[in-house]
C-alpha positions as a Markdown table, in Angstrom:
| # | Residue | x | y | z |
|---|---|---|---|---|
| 1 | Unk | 27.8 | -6.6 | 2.3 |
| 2 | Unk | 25.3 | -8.6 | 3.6 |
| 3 | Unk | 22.5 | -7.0 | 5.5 |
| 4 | Unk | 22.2 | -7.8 | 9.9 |
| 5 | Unk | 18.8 | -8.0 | 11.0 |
| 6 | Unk | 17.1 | -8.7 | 14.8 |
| 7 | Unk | 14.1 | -9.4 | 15.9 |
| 8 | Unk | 13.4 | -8.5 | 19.2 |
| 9 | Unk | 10.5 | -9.7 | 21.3 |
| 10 | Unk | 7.1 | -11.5 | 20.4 |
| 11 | Unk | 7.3 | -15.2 | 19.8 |
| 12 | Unk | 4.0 | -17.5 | 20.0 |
| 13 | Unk | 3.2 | -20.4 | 18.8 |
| 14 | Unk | 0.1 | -20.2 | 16.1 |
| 15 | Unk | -2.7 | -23.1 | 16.6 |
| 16 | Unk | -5.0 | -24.2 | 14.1 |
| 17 | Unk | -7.2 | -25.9 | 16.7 |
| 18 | Unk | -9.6 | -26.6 | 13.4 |
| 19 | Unk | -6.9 | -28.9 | 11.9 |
| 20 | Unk | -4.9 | -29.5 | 15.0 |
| 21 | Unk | -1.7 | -28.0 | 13.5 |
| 22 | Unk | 1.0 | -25.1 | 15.4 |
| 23 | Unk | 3.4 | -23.4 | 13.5 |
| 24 | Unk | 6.5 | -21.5 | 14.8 |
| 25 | Unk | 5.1 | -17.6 | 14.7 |
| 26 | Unk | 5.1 | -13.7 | 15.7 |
| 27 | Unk | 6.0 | -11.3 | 14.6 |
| 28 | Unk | 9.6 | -10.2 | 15.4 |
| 29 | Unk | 10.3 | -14.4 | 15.0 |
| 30 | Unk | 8.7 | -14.5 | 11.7 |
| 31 | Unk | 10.3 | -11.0 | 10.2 |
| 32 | Unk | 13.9 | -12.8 | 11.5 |
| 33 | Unk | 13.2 | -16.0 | 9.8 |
| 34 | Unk | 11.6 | -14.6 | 6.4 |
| 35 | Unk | 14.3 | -11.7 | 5.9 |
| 36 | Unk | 17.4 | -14.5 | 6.5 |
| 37 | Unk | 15.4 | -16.8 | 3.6 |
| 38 | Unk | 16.1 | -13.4 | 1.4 |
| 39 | Unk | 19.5 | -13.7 | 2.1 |
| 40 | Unk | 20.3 | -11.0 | 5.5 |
| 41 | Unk | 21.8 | -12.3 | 8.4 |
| 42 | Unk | 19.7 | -12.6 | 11.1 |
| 43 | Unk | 19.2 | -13.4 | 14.6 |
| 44 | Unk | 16.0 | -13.4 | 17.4 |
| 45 | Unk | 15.7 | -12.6 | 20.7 |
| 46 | Unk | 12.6 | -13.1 | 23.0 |
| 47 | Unk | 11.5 | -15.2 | 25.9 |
| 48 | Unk | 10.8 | -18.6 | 25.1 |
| 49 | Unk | 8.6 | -21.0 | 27.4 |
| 50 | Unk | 9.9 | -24.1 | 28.5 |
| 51 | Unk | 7.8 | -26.2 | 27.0 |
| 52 | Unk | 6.7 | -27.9 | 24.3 |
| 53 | Unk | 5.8 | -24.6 | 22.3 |
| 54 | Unk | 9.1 | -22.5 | 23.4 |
| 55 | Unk | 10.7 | -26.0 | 22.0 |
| 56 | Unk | 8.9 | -25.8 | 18.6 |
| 57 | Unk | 10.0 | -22.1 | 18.5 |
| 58 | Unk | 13.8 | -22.5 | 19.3 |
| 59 | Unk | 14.2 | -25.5 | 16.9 |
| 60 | Unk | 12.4 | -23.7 | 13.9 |
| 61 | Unk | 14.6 | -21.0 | 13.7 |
| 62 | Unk | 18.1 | -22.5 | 14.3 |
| 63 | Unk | 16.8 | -24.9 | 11.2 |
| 64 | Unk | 16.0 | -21.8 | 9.7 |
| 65 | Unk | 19.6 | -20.6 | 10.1 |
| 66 | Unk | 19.0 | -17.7 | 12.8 |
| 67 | Unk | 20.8 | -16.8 | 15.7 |
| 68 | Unk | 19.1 | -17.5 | 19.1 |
| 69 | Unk | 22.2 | -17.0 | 21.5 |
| 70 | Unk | 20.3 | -14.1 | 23.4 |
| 71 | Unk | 17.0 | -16.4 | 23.8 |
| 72 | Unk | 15.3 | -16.4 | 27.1 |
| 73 | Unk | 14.0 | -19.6 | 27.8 |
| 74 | Unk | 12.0 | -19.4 | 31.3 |
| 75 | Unk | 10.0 | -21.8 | 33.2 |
| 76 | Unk | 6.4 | -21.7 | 32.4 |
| 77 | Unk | 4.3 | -21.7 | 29.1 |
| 78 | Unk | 5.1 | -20.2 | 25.7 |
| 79 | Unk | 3.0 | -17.6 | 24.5 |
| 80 | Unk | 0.3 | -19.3 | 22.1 |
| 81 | Unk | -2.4 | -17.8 | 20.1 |
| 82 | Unk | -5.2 | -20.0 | 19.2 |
| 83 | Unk | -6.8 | -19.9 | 15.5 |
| 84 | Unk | -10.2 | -20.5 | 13.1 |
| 85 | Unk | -10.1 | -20.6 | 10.0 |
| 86 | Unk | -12.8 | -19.2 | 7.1 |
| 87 | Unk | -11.6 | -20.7 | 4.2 |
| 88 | Unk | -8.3 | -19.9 | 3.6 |
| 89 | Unk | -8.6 | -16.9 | 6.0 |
| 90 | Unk | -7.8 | -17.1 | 9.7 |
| 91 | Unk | -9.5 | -15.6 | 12.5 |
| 92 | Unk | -7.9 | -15.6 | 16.0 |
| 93 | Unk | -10.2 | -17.2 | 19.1 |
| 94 | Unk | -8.2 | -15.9 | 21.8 |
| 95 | Unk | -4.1 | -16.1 | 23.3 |
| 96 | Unk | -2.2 | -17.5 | 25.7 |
| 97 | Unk | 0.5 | -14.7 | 27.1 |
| 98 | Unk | 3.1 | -17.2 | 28.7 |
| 99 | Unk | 6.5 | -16.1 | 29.1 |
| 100 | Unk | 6.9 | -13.5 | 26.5 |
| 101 | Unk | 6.9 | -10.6 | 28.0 |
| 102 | Unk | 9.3 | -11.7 | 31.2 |
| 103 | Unk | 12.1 | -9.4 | 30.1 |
| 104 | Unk | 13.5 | -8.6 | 33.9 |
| 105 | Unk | 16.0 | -6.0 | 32.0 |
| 106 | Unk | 18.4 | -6.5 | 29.8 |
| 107 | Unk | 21.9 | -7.5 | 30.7 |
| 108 | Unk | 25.3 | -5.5 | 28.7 |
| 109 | Unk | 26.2 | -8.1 | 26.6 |
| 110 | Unk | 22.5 | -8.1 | 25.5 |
| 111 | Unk | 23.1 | -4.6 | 24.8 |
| 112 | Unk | 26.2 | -5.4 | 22.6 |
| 113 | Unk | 24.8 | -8.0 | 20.8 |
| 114 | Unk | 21.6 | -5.7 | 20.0 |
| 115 | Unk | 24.0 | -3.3 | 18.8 |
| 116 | Unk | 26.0 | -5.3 | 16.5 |
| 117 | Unk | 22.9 | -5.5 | 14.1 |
| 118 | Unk | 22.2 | -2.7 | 11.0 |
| 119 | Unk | 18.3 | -2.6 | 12.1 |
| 120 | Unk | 16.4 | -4.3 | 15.1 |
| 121 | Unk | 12.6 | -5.4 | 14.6 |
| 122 | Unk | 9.9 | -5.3 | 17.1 |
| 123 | Unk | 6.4 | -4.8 | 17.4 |
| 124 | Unk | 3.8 | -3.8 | 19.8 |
| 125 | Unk | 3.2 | -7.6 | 21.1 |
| 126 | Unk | 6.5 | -7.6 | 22.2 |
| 127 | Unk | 5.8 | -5.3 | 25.7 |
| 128 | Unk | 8.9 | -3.8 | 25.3 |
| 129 | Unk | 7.5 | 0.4 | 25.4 |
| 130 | Unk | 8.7 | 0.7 | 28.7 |
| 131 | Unk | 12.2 | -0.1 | 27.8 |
| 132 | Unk | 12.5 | 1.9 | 24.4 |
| 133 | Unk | 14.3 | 4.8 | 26.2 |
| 134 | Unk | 17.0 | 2.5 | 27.3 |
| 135 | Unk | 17.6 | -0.2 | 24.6 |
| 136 | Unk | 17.8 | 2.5 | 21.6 |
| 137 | Unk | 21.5 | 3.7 | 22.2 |
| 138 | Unk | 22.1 | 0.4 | 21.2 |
| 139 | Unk | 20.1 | 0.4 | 18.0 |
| 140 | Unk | 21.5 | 1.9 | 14.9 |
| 141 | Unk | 18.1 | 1.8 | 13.2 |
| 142 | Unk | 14.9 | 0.7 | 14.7 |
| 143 | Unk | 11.9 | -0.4 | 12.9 |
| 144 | Unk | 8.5 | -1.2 | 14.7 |
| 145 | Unk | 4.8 | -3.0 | 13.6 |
| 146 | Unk | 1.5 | -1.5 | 15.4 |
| 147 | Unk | -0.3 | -4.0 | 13.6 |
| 148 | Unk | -4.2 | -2.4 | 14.4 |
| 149 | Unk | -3.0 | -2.6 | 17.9 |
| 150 | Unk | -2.2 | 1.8 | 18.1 |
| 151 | Unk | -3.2 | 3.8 | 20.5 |
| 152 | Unk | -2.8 | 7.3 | 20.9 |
| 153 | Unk | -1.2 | 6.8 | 24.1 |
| 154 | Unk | 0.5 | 4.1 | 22.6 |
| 155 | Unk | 2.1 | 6.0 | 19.5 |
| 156 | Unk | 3.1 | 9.2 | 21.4 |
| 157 | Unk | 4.9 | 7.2 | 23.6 |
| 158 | Unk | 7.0 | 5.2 | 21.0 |
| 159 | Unk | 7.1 | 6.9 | 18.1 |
| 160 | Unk | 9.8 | 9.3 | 19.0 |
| 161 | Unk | 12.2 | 6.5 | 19.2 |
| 162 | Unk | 11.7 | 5.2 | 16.0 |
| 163 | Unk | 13.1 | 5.1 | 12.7 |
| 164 | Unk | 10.6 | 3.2 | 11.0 |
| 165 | Unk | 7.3 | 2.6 | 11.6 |
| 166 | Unk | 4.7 | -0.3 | 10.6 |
| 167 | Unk | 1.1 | -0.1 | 11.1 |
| 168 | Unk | -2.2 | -1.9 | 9.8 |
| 169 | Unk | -5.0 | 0.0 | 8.3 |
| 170 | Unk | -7.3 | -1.8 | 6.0 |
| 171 | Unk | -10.5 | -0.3 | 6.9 |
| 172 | Unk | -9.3 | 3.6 | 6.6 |
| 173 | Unk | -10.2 | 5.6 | 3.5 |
| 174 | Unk | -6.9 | 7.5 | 1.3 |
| 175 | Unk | -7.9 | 10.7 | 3.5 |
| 176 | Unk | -7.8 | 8.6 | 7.0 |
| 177 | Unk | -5.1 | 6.8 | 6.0 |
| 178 | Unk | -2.8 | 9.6 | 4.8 |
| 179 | Unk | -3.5 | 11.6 | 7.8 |
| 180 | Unk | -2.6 | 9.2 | 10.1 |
| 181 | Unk | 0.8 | 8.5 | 8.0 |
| 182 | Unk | 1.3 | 12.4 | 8.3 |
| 183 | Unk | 0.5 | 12.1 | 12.2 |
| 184 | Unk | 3.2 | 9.6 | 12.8 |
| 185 | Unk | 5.6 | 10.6 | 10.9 |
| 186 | Unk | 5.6 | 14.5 | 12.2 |
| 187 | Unk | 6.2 | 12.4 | 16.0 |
| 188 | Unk | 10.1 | 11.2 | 14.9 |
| 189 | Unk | 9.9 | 8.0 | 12.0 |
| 190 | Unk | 11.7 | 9.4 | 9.3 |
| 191 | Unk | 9.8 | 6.3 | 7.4 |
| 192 | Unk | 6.0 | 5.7 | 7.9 |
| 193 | Unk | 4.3 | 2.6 | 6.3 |
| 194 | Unk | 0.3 | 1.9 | 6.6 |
| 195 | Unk | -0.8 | -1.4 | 5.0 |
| 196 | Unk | -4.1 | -1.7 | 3.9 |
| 197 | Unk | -5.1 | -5.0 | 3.1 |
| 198 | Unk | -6.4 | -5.7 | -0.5 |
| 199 | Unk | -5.8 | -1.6 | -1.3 |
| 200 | Unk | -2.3 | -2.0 | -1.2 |
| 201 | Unk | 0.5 | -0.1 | 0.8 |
| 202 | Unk | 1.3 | 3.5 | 1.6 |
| 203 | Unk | 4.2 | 5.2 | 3.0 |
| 204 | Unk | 5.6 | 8.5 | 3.7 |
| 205 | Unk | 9.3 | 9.0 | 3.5 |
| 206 | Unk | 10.7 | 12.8 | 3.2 |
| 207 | Unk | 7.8 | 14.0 | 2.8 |
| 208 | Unk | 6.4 | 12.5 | 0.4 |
| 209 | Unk | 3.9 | 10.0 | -0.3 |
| 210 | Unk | 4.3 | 6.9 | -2.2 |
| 211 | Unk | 1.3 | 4.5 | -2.9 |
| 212 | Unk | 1.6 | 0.5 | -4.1 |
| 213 | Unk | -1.2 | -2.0 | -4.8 |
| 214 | Unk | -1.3 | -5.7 | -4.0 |
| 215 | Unk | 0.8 | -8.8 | -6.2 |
| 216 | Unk | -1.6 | -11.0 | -6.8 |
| 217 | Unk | -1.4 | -14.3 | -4.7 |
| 218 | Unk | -2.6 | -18.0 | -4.7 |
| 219 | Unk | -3.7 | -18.6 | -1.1 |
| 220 | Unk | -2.9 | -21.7 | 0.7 |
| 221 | Unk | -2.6 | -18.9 | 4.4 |
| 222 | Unk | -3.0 | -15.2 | 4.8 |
| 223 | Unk | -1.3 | -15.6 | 8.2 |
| 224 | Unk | 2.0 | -13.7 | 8.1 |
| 225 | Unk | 1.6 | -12.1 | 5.1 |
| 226 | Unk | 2.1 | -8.9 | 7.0 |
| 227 | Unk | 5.4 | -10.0 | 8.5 |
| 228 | Unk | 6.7 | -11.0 | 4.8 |
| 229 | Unk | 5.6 | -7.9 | 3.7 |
| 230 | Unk | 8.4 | -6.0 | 6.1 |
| 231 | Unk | 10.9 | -8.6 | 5.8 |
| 232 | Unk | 11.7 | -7.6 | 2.6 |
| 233 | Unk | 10.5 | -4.1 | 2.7 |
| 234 | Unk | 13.2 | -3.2 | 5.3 |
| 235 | Unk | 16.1 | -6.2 | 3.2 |
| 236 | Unk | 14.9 | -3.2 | 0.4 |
| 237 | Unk | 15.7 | -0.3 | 2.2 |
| 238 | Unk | 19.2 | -1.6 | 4.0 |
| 239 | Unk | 20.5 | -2.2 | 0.7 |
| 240 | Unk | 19.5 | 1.4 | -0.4 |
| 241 | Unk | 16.5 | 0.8 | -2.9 |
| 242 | Unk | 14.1 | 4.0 | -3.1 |
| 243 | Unk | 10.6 | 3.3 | -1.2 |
| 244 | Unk | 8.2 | 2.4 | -4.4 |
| 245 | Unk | 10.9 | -0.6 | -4.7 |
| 246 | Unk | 10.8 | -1.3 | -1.3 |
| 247 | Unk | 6.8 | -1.1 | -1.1 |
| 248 | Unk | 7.2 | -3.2 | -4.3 |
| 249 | Unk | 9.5 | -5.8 | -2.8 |
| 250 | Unk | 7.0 | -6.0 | 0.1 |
| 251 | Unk | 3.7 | -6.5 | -2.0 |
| 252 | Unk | 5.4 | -9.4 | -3.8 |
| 253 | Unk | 6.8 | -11.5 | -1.0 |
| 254 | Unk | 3.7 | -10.7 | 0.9 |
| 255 | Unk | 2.2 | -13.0 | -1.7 |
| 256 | Unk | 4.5 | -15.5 | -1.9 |
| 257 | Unk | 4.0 | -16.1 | 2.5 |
| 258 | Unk | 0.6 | -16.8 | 1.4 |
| 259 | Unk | 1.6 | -19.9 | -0.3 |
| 260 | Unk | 2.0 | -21.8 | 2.1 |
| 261 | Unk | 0.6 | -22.4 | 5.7 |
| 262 | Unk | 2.1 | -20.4 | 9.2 |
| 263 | Unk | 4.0 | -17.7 | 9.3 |
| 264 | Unk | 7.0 | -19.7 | 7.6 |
| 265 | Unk | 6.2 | -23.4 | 7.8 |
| 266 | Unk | 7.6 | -26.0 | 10.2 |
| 267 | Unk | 4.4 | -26.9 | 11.4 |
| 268 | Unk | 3.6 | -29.9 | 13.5 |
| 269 | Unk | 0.5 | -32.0 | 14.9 |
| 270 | Unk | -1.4 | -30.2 | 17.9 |
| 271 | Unk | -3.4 | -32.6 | 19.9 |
| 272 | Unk | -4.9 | -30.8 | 22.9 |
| 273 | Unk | -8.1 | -32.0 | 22.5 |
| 274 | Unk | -8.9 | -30.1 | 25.8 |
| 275 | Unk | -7.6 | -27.0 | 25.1 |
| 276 | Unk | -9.6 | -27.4 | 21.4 |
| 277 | Unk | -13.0 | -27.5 | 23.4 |
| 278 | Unk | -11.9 | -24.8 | 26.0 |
| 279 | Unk | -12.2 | -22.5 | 22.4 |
């Protein structure tokens, strides 16, 4: 049976003002598009600007095959995050909020549509805390990213209504990053996962720790490597494969996203030469 997956929330459009590029991004947008590619059926829903940006958003992932039928799209600007580059590596400058966060509540046939999904994505862009409470009796397994973003505030707050949880730790040393696995997952995640960067993955399921390293990748964009990573982390875990294949599973797509530039592609000329001084 093939595997439903939604991602709920964040959107933005990602802006190399350094080659005048955007690419269709975020992090629920990019986890929809990247687990469909390996094969699940998925679908987004967010608030979209009306713009040119919400445009390049909406168009990327009905080429890409997923759903937008829930979509938002509101007057105003699309949430846009503007981007340097070292190398191969990116740096962000500074974002553009927009529309993304506009949610006004959510409607009962949003509520049945979020329900018809095995797992729903989100992250901690998506300003969706406050509404946690309500949306998860309509969630049959939810999975969430911190990124580095956590707070304590933050995690007490949210964690108890998760079933998976995603955060970013590449600076932490095996005893930091253990401990805070352990933290989160004695506050409700059956399922913690801490990436680290070049030291690989961990996660604690049951329990028990499992560690993975890194698949070695040749760069064209680091940028949504993370997101690739739990694409097909979570494809691995709704088809019932243990968590060192899952971890596995992530590690190798991860590198794979870094083959190419954006999140997943689709990326178009950005000519705000304006807007490239303003950063």
């Amino acid at each position: 049976m093939t595997c439903r997956l939604l991602g709920l929330g964040d959107n933005t459009v990602d802006t190399y003002v350094d080659r005048a590029l955007q690419f269709p991004g975020g992090n629920a947008v990019n986890v929809a598009v990247l687990a469909h590619r390996l094969g699940a059926e998925t679908g987004y829903m967010g608030c979209l600007g009306s713009d040119e940006a919400g445009t390049l958003i909406v168009n990327a992932l009905r080429e890409e095959g997923v759903d937008t039928g829930r979509c938002r799209v509101l007057p105003g600007d699309n949430a846009r995050a503007f981007i340097g580059h070292n190398g191969n590596d990116r740096h962000f400058l500074r974002s553009q909020r927009g529309v993304r966060g506009e949610w006004g509540g959510f409607l009962s046939e949003d509520l049945t549509y979020i329900a018809g999904f095995d797992l729903v994505h989100s992250s901690i862009y998506s300003e969706l805390d406050a509404d946690l409470a309500a949306l998860r009796p309509s969630i049959r397994r939810f999975s969430y990213d911190f990124s580095e973003r956590w707070t304590e505030a933050n995690l007490a707050a949210t964690l108890p209504h998760l079933d998976i949880a995603f955060l970013s730790f590449p600076s932490s040393s095996d005893a930091e990053c253990s401990d805070l696995a352990r933290r989160c997952f004695e506050t409700g995640p059956g399922l913690v996962v801490v990436t680290r960067g070049e030291r690989g993955s961990l996660a604690l399921a049951g329990g028990v720790f499992h560690r993975h390293g890194i698949t070695p990748a040749q760069i064209v964009d680091t940028l949504g490597a993370g997101d690739g990573f739990i694409a097909a982390f979570l494809l691995a875990v709704l088809e019932g494969r243990e968590v060192p294949e899952a971890l596995a599973a992530g590690a190798a797509h991860a590198a794979a996203v870094c083959a190419y530039q954006g999140g997943f592609g689709h990326g178009t000329p950005w000519s705000a030469a304006a807007e490239i001084a303003a950063c």
